[in-house]
C-alpha positions as CSV (number, residue, x, y, z in Angstrom):
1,X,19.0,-22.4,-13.0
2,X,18.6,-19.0,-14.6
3,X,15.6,-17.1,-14.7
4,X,14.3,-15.6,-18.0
5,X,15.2,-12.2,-17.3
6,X,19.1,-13.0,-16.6
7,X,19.1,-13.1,-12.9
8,X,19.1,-16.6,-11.0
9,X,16.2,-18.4,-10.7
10,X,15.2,-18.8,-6.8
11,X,14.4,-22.2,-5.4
12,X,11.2,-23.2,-6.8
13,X,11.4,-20.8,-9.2
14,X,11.1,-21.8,-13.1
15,X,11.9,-18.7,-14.9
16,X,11.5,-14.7,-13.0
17,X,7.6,-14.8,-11.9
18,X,6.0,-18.1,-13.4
19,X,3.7,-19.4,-11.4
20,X,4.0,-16.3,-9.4
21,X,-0.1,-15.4,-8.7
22,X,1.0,-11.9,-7.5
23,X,-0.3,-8.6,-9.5
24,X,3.5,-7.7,-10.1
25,X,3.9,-10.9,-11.4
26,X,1.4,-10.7,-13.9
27,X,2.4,-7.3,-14.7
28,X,6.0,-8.5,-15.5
29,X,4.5,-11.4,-18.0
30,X,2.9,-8.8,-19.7
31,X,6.2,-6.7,-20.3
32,X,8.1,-9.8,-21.4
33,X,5.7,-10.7,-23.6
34,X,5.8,-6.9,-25.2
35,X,9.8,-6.9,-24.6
36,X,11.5,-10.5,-23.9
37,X,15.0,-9.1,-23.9
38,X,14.0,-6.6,-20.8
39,X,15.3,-7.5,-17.5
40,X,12.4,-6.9,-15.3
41,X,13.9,-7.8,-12.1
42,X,14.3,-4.7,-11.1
43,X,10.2,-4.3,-11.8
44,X,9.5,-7.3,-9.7
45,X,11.5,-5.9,-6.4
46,X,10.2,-2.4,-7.0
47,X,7.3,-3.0,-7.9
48,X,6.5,-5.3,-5.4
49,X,7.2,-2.8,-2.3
50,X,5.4,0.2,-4.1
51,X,2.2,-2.4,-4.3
52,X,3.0,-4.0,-0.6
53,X,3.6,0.4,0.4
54,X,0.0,0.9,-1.2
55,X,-1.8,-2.2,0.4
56,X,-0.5,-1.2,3.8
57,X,-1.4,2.3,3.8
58,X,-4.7,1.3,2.9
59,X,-5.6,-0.8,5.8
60,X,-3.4,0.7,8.2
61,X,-4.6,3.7,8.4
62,X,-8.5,2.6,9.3
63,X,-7.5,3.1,13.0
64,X,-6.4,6.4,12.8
65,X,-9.3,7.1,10.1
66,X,-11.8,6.5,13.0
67,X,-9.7,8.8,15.4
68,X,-9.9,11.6,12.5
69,X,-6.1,11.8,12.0
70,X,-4.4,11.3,8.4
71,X,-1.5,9.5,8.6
72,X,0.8,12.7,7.9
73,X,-0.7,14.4,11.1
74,X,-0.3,11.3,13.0
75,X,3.3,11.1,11.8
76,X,3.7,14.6,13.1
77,X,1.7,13.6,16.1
78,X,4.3,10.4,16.4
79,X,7.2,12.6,16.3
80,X,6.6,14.9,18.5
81,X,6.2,11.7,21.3
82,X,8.7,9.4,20.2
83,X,11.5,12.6,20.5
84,X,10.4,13.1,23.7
85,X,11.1,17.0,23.2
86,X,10.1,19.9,22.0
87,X,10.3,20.1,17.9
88,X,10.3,23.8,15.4
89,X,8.7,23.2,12.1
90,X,11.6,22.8,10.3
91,X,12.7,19.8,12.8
92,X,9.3,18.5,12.2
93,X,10.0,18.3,8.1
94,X,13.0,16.6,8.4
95,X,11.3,13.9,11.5
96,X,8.3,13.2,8.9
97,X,9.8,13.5,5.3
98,X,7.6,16.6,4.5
99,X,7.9,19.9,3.5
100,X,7.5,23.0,5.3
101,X,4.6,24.2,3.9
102,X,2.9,20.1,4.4
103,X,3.9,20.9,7.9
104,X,2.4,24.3,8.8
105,X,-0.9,23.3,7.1
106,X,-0.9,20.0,9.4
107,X,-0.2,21.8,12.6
108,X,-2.7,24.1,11.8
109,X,-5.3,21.7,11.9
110,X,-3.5,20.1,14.9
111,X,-3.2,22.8,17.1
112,X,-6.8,23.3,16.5
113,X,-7.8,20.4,17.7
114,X,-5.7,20.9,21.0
115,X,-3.4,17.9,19.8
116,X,-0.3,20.2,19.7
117,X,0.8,23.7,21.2
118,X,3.4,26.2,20.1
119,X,5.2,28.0,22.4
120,X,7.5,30.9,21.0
121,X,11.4,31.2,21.0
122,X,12.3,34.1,23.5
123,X,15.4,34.7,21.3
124,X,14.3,34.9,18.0
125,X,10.2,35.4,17.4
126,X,10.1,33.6,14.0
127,X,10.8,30.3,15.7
128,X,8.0,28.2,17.4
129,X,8.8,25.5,19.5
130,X,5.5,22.7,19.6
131,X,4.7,20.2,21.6
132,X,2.1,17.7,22.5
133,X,-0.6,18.4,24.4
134,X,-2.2,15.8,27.2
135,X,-4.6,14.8,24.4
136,X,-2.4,14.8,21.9
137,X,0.0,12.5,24.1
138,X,-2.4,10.2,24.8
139,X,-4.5,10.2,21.3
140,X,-0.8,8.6,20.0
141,X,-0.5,6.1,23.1
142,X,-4.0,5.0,22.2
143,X,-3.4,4.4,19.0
144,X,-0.1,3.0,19.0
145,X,-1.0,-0.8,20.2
146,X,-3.4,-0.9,17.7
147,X,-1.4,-0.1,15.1
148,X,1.2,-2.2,16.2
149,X,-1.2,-5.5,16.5
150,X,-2.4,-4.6,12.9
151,X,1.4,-4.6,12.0
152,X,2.0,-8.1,13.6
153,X,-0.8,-9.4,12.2
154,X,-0.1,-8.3,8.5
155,X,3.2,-9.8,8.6
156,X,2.5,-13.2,10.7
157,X,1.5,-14.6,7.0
158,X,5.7,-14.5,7.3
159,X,8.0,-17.0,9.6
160,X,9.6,-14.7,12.0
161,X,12.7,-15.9,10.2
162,X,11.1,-14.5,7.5
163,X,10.0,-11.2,9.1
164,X,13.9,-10.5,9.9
165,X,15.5,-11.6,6.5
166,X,12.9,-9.3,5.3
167,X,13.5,-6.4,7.4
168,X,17.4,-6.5,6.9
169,X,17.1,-6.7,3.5
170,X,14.8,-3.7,3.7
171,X,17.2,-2.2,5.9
172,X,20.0,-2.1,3.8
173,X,18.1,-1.1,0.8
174,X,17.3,2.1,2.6
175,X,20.6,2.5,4.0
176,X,21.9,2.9,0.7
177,X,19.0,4.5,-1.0
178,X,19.3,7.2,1.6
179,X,23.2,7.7,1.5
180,X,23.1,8.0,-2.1
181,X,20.1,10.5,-2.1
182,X,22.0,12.4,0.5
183,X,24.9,12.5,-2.2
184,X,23.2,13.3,-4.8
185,X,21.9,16.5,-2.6
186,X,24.9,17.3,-2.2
């Protein structure tokens, strides 16, 4: 069977979303009813992981809400422990996605709080080299397990089956989204 925007149908499936109760799907009746001869698939993966991205971020950031840590600072925090090492700035941009300037505001506020400390290159002055503190080490390792239960919990709604399909899927997505990005830097 064929779905109505020109891709296969899945099983179960009658036509793209019907009888689909998702806010994507709904969004995606609306543009075929405007534009019928649109192929929204495209809409319906997309739009699906932006929502799932925005849901997440939402609820998964409550635990590091109530330890005062956005979840840019506690990807900087994250980096700087799961390396193991010693990180500049500009390492720390490329670790997190960010920008330079995102980065030195957030370590900033960081070192501040005695979560991270610089320690100067002896070679070349403009360089710092940070690193966690105690409290910063152990302000991730508390955190960690509970993110990681609220993680397991979100997904069991999913078979583990599921959970992997899922994650390869994802997996290669990224794999190409990234190589192409890279290319396109180029």
């Amino acid at each position: 069977m064929t779905a109505t925007n020109g891709r296969p149908a899945a099983d179960g499936e009658t036509g793209g979303d019907a009888g689909r109760a998702d806010t994507v799907a709904a969004v995606v009746r609306q543009w075929r009813t405007v534009h019928p001869d649109l192929d929204t698939g495209p809409m319906e993966v997309i739009g699906r992981i932006n929502r799932c991205a925005a849901l997440l971020q939402q609820a998964e950031d409550a635990p590091l809400r109530r330890a005062g840590l956005s979840r840019p600072e506690f990807d900087l925090l994250g980096a700087l422990r799961r390396t193991g090492h010693e990180l500049t700035p500009s390492e720390l941009a490329k670790e997190t996605f960010s920008s330079g300037a995102a980065v030195t505001k957030r370590l900033k506020q960081l070192t501040e709080r005695g979560l991270v400390e610089r320690r100067g290159d002896a070679r070349d002055r403009r360089v710092a080299h940070l690193r966690l503190t105690e409290a910063g080490r152990d302000l991730v390792d508390g955190i960690l397990p509970e993110q990681l239960a609220y993680e397991t919990a979100v997904l069991s709604v999913l078979a583990p089956q599921g959970q992997g399909e899922l994650a390869g899927l994802l997996a290669e997505l990224l794999g190409r989204l990234e190589g192409r990005m890279g290319a396109l830097r180029a």
